[in-house]
C-alpha positions as a LaTeX table, in Angstrom:
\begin{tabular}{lrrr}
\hline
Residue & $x$ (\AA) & $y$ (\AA) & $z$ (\AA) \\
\hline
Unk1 & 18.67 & $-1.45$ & 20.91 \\
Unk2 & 16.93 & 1.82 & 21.41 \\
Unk3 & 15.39 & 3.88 & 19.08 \\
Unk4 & 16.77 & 7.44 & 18.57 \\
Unk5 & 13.40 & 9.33 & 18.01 \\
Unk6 & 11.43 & 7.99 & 20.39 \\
Unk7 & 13.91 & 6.28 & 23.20 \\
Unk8 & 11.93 & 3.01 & 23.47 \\
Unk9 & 13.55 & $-0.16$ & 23.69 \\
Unk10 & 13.26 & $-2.04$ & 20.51 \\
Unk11 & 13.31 & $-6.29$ & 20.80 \\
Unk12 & 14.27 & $-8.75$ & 18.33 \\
Unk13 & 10.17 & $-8.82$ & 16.36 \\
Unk14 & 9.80 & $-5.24$ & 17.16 \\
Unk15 & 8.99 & $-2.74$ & 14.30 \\
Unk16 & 12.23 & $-0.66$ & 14.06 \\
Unk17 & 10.67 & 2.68 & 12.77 \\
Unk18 & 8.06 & 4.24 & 15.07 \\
Unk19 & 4.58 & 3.75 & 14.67 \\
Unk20 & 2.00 & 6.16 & 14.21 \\
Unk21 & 1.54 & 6.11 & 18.18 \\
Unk22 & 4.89 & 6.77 & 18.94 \\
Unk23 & 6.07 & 3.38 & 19.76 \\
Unk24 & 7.14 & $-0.03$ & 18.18 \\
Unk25 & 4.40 & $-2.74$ & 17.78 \\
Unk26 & 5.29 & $-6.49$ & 17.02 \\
Unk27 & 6.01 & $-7.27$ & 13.55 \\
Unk28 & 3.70 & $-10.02$ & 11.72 \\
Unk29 & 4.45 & $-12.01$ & 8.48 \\
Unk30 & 0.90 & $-12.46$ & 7.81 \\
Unk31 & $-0.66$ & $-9.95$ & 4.74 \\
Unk32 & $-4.02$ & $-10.07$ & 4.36 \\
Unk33 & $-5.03$ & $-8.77$ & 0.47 \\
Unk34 & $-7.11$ & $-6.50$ & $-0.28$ \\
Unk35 & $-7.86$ & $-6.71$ & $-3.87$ \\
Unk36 & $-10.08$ & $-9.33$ & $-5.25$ \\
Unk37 & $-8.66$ & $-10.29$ & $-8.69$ \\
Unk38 & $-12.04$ & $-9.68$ & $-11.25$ \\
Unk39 & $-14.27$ & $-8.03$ & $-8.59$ \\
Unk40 & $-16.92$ & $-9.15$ & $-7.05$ \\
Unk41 & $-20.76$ & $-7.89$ & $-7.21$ \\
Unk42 & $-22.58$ & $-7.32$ & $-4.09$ \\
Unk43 & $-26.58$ & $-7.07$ & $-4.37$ \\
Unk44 & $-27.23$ & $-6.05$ & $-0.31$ \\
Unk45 & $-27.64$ & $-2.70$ & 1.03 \\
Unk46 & $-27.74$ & $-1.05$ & $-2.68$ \\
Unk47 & $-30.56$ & 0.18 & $-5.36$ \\
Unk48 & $-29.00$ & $-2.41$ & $-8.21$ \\
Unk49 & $-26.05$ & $-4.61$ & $-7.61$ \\
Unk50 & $-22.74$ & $-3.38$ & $-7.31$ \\
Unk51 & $-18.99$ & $-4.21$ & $-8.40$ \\
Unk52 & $-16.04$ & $-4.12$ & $-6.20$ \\
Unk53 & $-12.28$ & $-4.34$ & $-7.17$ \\
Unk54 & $-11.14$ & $-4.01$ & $-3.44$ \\
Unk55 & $-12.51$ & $-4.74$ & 0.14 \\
Unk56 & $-11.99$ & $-1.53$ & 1.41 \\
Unk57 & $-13.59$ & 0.25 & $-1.73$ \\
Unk58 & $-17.02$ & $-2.19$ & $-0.17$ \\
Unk59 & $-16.49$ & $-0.87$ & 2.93 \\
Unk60 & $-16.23$ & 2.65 & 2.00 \\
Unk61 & $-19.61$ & 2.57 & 0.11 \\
Unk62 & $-21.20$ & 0.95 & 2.76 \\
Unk63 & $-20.43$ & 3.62 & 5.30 \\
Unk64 & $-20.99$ & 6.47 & 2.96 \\
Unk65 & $-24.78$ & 5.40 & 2.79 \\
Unk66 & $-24.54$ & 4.43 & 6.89 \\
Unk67 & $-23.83$ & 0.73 & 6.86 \\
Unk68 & $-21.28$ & $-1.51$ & 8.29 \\
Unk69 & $-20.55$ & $-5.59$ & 7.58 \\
Unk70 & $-21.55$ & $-7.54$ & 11.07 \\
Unk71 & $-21.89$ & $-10.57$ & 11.65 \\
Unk72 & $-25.33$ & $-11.65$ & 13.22 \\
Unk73 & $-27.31$ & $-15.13$ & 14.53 \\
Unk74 & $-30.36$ & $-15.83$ & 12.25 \\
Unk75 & $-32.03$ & $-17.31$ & 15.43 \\
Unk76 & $-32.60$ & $-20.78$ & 17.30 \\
Unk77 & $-31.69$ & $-22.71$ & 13.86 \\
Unk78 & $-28.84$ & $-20.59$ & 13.00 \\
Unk79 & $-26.02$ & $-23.66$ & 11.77 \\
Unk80 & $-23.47$ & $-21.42$ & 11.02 \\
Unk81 & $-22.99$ & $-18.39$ & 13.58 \\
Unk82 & $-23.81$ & $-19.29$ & 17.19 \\
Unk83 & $-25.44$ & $-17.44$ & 19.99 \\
Unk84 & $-22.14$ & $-15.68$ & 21.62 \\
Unk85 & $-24.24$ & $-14.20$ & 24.35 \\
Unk86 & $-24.57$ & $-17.86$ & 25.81 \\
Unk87 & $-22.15$ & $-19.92$ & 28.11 \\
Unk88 & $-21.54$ & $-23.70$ & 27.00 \\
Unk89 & $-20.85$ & $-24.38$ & 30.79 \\
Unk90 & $-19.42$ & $-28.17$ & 30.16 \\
Unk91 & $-17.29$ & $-27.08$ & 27.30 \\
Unk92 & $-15.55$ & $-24.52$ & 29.94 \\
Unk93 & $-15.06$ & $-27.37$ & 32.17 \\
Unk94 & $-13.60$ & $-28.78$ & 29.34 \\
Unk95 & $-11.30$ & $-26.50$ & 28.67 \\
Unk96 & $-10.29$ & $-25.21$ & 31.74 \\
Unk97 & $-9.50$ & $-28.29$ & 33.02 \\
Unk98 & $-7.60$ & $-29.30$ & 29.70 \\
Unk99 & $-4.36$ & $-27.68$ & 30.72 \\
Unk100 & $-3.46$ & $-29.93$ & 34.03 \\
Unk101 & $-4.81$ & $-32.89$ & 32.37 \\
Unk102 & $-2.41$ & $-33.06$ & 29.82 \\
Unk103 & 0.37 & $-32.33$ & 32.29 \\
Unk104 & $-1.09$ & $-35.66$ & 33.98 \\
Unk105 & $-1.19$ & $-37.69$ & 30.60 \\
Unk106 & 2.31 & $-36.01$ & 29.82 \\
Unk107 & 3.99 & $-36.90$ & 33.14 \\
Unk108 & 2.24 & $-40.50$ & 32.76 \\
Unk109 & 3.41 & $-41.35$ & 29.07 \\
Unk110 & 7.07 & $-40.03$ & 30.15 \\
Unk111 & 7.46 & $-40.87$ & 34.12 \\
Unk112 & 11.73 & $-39.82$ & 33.49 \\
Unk113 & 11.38 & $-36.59$ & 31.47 \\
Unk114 & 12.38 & $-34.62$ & 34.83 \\
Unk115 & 15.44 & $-36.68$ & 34.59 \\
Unk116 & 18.65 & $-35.08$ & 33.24 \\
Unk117 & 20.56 & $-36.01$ & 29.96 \\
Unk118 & 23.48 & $-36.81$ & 30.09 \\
Unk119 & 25.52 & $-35.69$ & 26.32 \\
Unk120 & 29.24 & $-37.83$ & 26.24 \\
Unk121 & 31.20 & $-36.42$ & 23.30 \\
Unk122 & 32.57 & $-39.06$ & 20.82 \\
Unk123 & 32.92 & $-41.07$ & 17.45 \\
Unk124 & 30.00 & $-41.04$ & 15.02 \\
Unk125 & 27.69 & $-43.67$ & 15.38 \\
Unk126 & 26.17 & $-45.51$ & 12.39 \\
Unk127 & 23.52 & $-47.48$ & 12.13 \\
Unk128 & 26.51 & $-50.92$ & 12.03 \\
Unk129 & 27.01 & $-49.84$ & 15.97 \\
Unk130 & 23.25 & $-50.42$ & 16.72 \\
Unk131 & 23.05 & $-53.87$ & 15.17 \\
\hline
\end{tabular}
């Protein structure tokens, strides 16, 4: 299918009006809210703490007065956020050599999958015919 403003090919997934761009991104089914039901009250980067009805209205204030949300690493005994400036060299080992080792272990636990099926078309069977 095309689309008559813009000419582009639109695919099964595609947005069918044009975006603001002038194209047709992907469709998603995922909607992310952005109300909090009762508010919540943030205390950093005001005078006194604040209350918010929506994320964006938080975000809003916080780059009237110059700030932004980031996320940061506390340091050397940061549990939660990690260092993303540093390579885990084993665990990209790990990982790049995960995709032919499960074609190994794949082609081991099922030596015939290559093999073709072959479908006969016939009478119902019931559980009687496996006995």
């Amino acid at each position: 299918m095309t689309c008559e403003t813009c000419h582009a090919e639109i695919n099964i997934g595609d947005w069918p009006f044009c975006d603001a761009g002038g194209g047709h991104s992907r469709g998603t089914n995922t909607v992310v809210a952005d109300d909090v039901p009762g508010g919540f009250v943030v205390e950093n980067g005001f005078d006194r703490p604040t209350r918010f009805d929506s994320k964006s209205d938080h975000v809003r204030a916080l780059a009237a007065r110059g700030l932004e949300l980031r996320v940061k690493n506390a340091g050397p005994d940061d549990k939660v956020i990690s260092r993303w400036d540093t390579v885990d060299l084993d665990a990209a080992k790990a990982l790049l050599e995960r995709g032919p080792q499960a074609r190994r272990e794949k082609a081991d636990r099922w030596p015939l999958a290559t093999e073709p099926i072959t479908v006969t078309v016939g009478g119902v069977i019931t559980s009687k015919d496996l006995a």
